[in-house]
SEFIZA-3560 file (N, C-alpha, C; in Angstrom, 3 decimals):
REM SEFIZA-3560
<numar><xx>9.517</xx><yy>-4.055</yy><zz>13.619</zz><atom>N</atom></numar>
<numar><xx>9.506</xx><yy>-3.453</yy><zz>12.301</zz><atom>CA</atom></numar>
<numar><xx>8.547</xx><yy>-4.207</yy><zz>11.391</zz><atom>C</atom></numar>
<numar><xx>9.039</xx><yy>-5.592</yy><zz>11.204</zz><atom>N</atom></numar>
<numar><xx>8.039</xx><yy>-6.257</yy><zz>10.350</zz><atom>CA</atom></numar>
<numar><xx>6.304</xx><yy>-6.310</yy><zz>10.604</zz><atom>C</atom></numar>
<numar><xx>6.227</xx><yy>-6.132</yy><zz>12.424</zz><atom>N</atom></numar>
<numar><xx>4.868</xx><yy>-6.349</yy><zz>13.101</zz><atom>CA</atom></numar>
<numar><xx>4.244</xx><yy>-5.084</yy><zz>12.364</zz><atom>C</atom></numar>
<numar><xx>5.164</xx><yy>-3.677</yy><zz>12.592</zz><atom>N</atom></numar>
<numar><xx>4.589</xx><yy>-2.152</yy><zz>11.909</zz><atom>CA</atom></numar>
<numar><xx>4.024</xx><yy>-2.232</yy><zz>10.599</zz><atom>C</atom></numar>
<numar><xx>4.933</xx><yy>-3.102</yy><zz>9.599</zz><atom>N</atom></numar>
<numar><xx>4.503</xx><yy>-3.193</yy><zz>8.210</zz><atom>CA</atom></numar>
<numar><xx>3.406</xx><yy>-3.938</yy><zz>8.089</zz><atom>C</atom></numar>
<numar><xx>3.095</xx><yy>-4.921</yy><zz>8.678</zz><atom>N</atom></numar>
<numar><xx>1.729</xx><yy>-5.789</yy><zz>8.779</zz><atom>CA</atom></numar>
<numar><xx>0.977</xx><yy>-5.060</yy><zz>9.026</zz><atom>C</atom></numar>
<numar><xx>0.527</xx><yy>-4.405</yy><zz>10.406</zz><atom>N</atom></numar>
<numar><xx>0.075</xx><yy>-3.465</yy><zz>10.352</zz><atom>CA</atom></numar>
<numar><xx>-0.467</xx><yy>-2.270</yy><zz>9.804</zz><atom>C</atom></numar>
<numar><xx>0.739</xx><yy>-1.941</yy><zz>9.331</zz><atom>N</atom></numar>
<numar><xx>0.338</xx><yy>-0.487</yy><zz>8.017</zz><atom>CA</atom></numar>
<numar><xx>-0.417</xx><yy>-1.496</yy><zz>6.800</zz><atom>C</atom></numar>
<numar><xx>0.073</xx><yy>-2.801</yy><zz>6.278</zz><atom>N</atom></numar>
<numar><xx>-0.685</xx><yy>-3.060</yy><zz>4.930</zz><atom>CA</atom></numar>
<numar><xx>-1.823</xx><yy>-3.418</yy><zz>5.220</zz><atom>C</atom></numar>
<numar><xx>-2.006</xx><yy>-3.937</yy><zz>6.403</zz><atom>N</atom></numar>
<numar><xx>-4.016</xx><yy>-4.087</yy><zz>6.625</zz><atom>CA</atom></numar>
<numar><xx>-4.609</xx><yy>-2.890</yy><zz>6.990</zz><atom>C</atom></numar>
<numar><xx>-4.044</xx><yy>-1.460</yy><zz>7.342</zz><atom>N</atom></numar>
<numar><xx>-4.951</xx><yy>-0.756</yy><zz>7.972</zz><atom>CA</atom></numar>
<numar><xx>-5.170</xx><yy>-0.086</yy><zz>6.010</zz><atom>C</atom></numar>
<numar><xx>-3.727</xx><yy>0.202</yy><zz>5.816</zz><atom>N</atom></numar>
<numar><xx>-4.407</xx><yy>0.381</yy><zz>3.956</zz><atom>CA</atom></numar>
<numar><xx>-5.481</xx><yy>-0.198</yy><zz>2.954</zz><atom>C</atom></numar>
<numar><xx>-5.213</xx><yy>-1.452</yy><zz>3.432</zz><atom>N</atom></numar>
<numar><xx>-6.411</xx><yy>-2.431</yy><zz>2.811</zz><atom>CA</atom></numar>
<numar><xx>-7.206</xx><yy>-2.000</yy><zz>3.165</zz><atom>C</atom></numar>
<numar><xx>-8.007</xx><yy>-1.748</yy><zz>4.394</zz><atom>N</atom></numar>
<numar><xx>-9.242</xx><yy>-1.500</yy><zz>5.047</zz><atom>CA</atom></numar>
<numar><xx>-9.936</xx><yy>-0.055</yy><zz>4.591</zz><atom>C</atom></numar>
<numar><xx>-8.685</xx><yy>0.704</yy><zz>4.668</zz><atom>N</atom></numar>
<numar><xx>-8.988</xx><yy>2.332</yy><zz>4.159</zz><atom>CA</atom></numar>
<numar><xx>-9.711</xx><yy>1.819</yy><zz>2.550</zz><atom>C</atom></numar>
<numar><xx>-8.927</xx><yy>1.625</yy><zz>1.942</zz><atom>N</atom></numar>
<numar><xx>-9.369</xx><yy>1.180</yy><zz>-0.127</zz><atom>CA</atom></numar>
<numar><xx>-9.677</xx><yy>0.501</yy><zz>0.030</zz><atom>C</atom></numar>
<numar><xx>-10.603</xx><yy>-0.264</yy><zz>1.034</zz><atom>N</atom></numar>
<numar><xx>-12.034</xx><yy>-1.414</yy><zz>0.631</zz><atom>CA</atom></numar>
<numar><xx>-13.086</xx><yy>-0.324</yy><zz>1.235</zz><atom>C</atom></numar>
<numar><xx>-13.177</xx><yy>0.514</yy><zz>1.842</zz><atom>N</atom></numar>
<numar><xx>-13.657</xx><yy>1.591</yy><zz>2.055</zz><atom>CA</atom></numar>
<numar><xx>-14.087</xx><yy>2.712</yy><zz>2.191</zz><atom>C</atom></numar>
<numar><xx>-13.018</xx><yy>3.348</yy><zz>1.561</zz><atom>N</atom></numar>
<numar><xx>-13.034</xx><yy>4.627</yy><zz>1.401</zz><atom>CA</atom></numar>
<numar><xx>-13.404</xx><yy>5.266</yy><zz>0.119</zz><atom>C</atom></numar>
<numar><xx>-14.580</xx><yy>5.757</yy><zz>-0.405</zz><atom>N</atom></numar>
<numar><xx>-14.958</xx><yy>6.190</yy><zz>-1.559</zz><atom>CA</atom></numar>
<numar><xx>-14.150</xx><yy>7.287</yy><zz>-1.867</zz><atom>C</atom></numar>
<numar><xx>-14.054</xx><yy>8.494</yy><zz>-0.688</zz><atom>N</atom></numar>
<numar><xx>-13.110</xx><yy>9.676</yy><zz>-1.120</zz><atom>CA</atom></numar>
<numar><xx>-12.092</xx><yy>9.934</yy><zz>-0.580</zz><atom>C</atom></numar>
<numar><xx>-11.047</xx><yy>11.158</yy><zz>-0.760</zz><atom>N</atom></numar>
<numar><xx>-10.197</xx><yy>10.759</yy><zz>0.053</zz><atom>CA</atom></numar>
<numar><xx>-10.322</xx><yy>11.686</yy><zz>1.625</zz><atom>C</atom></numar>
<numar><xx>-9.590</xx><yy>11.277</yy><zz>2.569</zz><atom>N</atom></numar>
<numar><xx>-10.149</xx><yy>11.668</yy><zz>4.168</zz><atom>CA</atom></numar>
<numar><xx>-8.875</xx><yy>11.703</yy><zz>4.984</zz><atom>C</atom></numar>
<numar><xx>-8.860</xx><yy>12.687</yy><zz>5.566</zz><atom>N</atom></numar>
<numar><xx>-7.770</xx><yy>12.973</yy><zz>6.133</zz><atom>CA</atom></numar>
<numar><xx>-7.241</xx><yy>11.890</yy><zz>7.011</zz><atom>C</atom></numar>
<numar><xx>-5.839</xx><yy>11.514</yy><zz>7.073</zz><atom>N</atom></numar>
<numar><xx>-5.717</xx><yy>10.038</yy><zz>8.444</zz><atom>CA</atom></numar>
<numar><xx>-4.491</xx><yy>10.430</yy><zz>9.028</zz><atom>C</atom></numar>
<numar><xx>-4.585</xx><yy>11.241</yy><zz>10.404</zz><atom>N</atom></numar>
<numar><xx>-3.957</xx><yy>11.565</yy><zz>10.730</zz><atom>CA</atom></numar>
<numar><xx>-2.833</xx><yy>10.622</yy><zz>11.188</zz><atom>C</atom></numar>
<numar><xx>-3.154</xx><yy>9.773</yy><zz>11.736</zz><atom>N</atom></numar>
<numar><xx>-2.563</xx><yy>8.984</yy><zz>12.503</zz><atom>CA</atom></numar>
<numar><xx>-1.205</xx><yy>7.866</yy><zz>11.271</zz><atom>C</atom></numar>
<numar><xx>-1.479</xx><yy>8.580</yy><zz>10.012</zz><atom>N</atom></numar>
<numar><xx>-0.313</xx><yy>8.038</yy><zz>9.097</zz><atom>CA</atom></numar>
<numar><xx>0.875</xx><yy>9.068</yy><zz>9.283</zz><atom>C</atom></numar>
<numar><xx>0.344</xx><yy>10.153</yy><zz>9.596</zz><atom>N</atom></numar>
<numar><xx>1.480</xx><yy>11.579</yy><zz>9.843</zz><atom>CA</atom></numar>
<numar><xx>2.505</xx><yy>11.097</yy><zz>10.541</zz><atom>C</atom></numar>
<numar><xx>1.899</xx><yy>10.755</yy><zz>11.615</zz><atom>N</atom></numar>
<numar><xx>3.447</xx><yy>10.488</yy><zz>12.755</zz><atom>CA</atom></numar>
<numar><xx>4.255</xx><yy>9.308</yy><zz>12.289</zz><atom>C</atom></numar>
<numar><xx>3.918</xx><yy>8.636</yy><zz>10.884</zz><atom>N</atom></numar>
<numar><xx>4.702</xx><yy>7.647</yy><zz>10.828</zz><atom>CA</atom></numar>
<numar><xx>5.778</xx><yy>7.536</yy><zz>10.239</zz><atom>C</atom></numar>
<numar><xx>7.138</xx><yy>6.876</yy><zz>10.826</zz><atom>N</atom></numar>
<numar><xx>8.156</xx><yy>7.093</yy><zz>10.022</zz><atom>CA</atom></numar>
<numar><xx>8.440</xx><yy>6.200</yy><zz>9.306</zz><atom>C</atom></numar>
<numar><xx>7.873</xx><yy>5.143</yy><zz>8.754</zz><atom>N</atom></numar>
<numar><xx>8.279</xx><yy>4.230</yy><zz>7.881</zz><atom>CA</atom></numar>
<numar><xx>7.497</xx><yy>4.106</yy><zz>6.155</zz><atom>C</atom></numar>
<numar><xx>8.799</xx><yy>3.501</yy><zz>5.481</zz><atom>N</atom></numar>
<numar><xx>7.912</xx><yy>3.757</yy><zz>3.721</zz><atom>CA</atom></numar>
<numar><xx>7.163</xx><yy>2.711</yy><zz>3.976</zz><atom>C</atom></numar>
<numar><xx>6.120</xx><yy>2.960</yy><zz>2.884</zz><atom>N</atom></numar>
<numar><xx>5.087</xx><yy>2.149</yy><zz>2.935</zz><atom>CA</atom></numar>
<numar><xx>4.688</xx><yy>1.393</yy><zz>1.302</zz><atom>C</atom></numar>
<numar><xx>4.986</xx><yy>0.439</yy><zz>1.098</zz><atom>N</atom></numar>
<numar><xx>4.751</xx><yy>-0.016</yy><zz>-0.185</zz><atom>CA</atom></numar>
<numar><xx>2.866</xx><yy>-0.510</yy><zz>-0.866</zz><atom>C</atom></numar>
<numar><xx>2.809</xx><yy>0.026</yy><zz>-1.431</zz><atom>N</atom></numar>
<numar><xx>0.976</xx><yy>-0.093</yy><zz>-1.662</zz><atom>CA</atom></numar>
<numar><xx>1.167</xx><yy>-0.887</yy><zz>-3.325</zz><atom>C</atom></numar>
<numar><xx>0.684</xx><yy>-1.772</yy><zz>-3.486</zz><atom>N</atom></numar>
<numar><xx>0.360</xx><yy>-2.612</yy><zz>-4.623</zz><atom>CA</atom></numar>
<numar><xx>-1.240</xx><yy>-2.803</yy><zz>-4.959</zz><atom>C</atom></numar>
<numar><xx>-1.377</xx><yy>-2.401</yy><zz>-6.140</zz><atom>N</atom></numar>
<numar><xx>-2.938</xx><yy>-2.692</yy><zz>-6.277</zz><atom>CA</atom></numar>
<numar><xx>-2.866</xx><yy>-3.329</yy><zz>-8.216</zz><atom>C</atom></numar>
<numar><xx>-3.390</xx><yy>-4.382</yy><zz>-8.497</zz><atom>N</atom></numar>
<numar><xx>-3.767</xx><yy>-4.717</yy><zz>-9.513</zz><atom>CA</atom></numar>
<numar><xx>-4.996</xx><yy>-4.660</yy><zz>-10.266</zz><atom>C</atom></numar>
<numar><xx>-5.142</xx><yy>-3.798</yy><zz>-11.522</zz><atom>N</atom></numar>
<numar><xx>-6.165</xx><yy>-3.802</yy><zz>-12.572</zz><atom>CA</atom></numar>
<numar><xx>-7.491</xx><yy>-4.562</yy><zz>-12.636</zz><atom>C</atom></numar>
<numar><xx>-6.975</xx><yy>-5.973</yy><zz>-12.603</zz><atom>N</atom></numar>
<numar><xx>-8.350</xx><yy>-6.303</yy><zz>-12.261</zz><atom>CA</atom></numar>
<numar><xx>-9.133</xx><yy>-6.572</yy><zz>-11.188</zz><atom>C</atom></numar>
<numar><xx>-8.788</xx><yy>-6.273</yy><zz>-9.822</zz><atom>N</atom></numar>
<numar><xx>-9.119</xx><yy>-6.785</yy><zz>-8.951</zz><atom>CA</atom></numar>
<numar><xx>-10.699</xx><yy>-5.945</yy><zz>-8.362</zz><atom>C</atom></numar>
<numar><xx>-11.761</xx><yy>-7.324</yy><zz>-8.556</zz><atom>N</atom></numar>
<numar><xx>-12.766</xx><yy>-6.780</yy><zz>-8.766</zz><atom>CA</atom></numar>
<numar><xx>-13.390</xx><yy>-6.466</yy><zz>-7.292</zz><atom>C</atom></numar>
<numar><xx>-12.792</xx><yy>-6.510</yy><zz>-6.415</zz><atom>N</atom></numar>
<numar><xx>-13.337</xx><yy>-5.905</yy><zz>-4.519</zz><atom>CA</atom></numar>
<numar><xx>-13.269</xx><yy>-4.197</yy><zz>-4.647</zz><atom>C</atom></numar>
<numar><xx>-11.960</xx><yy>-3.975</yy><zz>-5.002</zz><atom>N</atom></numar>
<numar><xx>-11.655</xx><yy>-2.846</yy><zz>-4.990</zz><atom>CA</atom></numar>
<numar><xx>-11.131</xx><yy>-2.042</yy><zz>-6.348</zz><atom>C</atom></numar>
<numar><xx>-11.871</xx><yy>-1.123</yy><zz>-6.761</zz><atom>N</atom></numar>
<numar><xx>-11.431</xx><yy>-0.769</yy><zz>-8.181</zz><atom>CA</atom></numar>
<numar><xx>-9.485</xx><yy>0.122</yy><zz>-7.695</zz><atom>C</atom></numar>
<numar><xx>-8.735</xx><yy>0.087</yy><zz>-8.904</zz><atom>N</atom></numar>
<numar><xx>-7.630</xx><yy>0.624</yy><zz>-9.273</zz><atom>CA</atom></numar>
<numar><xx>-8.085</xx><yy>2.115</yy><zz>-8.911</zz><atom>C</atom></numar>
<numar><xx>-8.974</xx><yy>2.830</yy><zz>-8.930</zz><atom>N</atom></numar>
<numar><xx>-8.993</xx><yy>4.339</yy><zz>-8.897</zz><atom>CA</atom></numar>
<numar><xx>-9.146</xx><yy>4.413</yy><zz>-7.584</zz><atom>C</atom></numar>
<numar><xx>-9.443</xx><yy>3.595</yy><zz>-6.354</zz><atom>N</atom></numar>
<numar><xx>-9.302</xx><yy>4.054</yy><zz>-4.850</zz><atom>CA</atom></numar>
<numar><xx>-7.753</xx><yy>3.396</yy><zz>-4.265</zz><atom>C</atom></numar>
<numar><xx>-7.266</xx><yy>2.673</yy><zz>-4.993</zz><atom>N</atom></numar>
<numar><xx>-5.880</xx><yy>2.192</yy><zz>-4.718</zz><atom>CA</atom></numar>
<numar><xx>-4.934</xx><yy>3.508</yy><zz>-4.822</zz><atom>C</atom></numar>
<numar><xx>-5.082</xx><yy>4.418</yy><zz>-6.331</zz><atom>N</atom></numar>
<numar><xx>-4.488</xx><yy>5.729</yy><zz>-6.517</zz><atom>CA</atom></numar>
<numar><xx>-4.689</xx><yy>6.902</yy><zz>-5.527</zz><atom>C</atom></numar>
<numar><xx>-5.847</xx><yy>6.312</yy><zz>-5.200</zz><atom>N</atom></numar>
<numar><xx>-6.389</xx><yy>7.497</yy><zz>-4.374</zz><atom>CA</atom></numar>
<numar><xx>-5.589</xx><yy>7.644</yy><zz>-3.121</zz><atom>C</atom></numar>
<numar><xx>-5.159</xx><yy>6.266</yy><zz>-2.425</zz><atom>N</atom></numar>
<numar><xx>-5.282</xx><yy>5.818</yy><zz>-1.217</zz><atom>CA</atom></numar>
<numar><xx>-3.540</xx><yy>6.455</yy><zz>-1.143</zz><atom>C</atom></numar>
<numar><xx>-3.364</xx><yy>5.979</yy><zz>-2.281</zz><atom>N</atom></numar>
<numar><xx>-1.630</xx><yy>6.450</yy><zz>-2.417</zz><atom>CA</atom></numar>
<numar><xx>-1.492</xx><yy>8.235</yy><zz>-2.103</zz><atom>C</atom></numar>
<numar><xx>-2.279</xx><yy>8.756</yy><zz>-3.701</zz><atom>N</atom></numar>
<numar><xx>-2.255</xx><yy>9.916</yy><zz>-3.720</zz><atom>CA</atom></numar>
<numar><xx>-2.230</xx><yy>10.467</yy><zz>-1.914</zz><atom>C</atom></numar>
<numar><xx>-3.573</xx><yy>9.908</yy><zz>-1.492</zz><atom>N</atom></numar>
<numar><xx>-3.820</xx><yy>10.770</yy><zz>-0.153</zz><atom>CA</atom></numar>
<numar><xx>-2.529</xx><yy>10.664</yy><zz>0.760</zz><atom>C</atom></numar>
<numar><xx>-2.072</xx><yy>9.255</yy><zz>0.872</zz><atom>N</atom></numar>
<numar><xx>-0.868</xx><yy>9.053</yy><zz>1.912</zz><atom>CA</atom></numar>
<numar><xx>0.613</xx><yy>9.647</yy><zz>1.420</zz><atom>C</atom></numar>
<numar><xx>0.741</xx><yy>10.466</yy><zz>0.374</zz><atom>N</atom></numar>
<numar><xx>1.734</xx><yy>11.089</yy><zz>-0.392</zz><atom>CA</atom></numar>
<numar><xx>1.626</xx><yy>12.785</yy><zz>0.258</zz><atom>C</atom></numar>
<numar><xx>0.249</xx><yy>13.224</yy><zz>0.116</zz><atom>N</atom></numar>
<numar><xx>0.413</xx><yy>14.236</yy><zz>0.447</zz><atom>CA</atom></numar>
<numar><xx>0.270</xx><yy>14.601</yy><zz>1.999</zz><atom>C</atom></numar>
<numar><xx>-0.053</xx><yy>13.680</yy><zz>2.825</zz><atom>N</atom></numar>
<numar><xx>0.408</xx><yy>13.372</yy><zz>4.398</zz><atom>CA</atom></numar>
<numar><xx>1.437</xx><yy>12.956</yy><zz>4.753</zz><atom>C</atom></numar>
<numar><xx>2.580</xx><yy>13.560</yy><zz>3.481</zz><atom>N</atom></numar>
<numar><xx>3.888</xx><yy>13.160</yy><zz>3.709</zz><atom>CA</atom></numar>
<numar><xx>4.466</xx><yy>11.902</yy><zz>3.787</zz><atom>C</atom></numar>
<numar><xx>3.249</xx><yy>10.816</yy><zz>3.181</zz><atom>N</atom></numar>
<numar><xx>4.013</xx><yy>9.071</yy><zz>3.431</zz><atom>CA</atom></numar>
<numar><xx>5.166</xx><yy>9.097</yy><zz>2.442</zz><atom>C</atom></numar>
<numar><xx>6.038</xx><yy>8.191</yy><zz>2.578</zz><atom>N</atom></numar>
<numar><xx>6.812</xx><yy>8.194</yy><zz>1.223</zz><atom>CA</atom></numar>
<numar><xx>6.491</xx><yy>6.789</yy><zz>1.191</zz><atom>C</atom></numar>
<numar><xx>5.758</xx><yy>6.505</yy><zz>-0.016</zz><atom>N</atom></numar>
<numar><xx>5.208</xx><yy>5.532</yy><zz>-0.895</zz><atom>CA</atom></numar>
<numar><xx>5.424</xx><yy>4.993</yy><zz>-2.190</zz><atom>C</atom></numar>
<numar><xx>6.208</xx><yy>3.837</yy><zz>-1.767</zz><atom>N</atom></numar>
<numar><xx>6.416</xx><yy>2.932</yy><zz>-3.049</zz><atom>CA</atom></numar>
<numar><xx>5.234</xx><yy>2.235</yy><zz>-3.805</zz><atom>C</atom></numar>
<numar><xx>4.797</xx><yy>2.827</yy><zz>-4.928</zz><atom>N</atom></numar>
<numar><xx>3.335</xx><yy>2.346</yy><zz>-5.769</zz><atom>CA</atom></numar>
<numar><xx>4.120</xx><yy>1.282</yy><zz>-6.898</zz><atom>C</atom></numar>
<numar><xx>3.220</xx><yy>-0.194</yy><zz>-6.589</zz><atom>N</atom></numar>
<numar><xx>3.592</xx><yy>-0.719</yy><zz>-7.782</zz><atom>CA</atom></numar>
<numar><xx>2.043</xx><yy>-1.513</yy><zz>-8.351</zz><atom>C</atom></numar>
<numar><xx>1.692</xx><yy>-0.960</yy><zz>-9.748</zz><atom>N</atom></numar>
<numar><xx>0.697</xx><yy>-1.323</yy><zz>-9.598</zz><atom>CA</atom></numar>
<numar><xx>0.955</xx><yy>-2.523</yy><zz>-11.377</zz><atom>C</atom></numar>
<numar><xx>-0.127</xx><yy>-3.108</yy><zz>-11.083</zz><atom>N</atom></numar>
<numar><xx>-0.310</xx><yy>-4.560</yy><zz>-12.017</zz><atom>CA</atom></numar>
<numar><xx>-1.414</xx><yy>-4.568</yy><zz>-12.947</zz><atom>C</atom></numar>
<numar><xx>-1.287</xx><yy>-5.171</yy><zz>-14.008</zz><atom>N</atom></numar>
<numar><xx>-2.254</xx><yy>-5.742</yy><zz>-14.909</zz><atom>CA</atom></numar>
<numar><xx>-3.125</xx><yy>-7.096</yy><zz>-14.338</zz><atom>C</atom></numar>
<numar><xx>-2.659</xx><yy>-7.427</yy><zz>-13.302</zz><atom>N</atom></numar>
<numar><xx>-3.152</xx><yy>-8.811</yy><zz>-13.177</zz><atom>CA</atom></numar>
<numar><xx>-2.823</xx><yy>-8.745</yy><zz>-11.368</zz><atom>C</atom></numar>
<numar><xx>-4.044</xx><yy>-9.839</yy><zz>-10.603</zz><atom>N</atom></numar>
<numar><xx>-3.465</xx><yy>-9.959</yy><zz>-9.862</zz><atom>CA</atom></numar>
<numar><xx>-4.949</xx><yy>-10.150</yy><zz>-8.754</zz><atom>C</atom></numar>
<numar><xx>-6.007</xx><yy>-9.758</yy><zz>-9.162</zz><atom>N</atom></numar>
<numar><xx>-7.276</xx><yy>-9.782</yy><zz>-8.327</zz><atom>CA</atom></numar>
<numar><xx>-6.918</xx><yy>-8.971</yy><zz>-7.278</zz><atom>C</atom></numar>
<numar><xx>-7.879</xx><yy>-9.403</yy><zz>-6.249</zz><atom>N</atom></numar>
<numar><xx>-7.882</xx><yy>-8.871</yy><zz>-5.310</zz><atom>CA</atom></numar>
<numar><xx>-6.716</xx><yy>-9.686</yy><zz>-4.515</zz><atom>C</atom></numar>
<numar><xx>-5.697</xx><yy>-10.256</yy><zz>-4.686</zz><atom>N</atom></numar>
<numar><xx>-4.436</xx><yy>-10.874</yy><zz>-4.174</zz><atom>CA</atom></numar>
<numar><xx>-3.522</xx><yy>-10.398</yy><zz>-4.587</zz><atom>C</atom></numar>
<numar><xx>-2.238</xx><yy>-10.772</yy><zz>-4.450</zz><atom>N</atom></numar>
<numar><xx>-1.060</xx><yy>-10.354</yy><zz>-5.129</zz><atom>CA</atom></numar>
<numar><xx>-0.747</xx><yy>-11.013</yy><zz>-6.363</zz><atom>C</atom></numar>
<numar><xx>-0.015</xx><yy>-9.882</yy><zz>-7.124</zz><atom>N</atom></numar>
<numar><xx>0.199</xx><yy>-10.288</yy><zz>-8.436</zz><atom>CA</atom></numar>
<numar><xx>1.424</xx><yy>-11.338</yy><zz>-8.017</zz><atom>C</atom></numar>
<numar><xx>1.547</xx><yy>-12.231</yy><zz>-8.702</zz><atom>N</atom></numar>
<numar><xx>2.814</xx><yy>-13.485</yy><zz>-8.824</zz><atom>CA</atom></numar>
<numar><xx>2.980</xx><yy>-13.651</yy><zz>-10.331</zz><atom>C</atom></numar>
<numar><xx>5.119</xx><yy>-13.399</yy><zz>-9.761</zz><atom>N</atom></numar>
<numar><xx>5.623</xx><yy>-13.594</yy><zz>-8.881</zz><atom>CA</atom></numar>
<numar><xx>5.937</xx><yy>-12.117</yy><zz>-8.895</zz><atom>C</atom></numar>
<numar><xx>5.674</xx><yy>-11.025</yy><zz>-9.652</zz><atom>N</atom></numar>
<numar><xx>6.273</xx><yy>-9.785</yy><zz>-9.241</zz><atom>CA</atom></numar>
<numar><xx>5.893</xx><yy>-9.150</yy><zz>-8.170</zz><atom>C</atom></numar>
<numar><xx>4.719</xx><yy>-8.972</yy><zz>-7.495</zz><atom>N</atom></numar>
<numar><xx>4.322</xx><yy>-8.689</yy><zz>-6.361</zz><atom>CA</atom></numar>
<numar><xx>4.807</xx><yy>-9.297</yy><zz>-5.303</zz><atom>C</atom></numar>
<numar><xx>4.408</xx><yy>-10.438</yy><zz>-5.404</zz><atom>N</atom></numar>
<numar><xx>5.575</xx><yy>-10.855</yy><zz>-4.084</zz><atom>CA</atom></numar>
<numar><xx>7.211</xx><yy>-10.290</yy><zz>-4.043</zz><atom>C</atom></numar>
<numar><xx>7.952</xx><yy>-10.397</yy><zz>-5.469</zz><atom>N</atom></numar>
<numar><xx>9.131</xx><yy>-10.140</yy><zz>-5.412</zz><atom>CA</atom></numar>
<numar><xx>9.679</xx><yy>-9.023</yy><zz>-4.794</zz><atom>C</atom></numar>
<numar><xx>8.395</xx><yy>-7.719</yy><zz>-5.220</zz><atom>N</atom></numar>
<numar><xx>8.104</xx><yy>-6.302</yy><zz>-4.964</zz><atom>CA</atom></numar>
<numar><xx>8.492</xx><yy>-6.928</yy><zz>-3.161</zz><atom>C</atom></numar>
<numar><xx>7.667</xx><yy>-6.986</yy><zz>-2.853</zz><atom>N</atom></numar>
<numar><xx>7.387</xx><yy>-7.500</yy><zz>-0.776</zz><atom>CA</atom></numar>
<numar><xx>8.981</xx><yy>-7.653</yy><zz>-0.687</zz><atom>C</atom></numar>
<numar><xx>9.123</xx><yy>-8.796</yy><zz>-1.200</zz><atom>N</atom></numar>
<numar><xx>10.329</xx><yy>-9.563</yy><zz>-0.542</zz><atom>CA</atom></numar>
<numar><xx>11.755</xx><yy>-8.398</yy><zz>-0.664</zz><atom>C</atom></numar>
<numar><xx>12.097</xx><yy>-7.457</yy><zz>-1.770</zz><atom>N</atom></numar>
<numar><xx>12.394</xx><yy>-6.995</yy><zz>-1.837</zz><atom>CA</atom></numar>
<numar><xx>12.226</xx><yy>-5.495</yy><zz>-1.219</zz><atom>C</atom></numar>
<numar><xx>11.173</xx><yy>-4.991</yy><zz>-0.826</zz><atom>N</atom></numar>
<numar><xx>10.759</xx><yy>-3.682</yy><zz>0.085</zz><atom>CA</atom></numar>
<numar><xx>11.238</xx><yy>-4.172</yy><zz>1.366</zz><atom>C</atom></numar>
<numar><xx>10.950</xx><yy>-5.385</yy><zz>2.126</zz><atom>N</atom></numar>
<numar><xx>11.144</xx><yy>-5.536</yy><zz>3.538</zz><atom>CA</atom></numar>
<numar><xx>12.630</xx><yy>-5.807</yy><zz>3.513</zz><atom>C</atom></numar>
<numar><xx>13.136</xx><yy>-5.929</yy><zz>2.633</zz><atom>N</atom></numar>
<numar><xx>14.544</xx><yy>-6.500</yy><zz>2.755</zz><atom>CA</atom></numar>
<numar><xx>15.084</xx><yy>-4.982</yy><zz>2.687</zz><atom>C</atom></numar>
<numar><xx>14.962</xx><yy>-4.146</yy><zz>2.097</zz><atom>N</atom></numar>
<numar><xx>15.608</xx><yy>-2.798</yy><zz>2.466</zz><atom>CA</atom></numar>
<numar><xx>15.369</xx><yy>-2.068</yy><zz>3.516</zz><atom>C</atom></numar>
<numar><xx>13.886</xx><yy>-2.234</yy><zz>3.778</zz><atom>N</atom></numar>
<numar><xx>13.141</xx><yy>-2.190</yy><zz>5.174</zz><atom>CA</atom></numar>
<numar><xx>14.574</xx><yy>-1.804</yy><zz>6.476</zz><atom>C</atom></numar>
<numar><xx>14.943</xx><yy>-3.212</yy><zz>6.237</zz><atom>N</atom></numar>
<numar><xx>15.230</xx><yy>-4.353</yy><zz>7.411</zz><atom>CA</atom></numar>
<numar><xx>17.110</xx><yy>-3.650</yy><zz>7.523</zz><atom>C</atom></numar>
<numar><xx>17.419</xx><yy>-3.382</yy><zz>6.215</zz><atom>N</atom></numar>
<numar><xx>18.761</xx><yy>-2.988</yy><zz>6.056</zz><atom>CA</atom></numar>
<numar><xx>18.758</xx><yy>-1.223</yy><zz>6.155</zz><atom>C</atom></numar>
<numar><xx>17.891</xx><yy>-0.502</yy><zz>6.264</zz><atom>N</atom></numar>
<numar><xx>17.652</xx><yy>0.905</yy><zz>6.556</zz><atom>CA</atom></numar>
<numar><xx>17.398</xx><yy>0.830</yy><zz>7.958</zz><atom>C</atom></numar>
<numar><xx>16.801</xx><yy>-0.679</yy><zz>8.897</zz><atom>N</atom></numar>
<numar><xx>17.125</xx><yy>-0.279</yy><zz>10.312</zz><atom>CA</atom></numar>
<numar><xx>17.930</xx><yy>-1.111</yy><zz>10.977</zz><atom>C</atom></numar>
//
């Protein structure tokens, strides 16, 4: 479970350091797990409008997606609410399986 979520948050990263528009990904369809996406304001790698995007797109491929997004935080996680966000998603994660 936890290996899946690693997984899903780098292949997201990779999509929104990349993806200018949005593009069909099939291979999120078959997935059955929520997926939590965090993106912060200033983070100057990747602008806030492909983070929305990345959501938007995996929303309407049926992801169910927890968006928490930040004023602060670069291209890292915002602290300590972002992490708290994590620690708290995998912990329901973990108690939903």
């Amino acid at each position: 479970m936890v290996d899946d979520f690693v997984q899903m948050v780098w292949f997201c990263d990779g999509i929104a350091g990349k993806v200018e528009s949005t593009v069909p990904l099939p291979c999120i369809t078959s997935s059955p797990h929520n997926m939590l996406l965090e993106h912060a304001e200033d983070d100057e790698v990747v602008p806030m409008r492909q983070g929305i995007r990345l959501r938007d797109t995996l929303e309407e491929l049926g992801a169910n997606v927890e968006w928490r997004g930040y004023g602060d935080g670069g291209h890292w996680v915002n602290e300590p609410a972002g992490i708290d966000a994590m620690v708290k998603f995998i912990e329901l994660q973990s108690d939903n399986n």
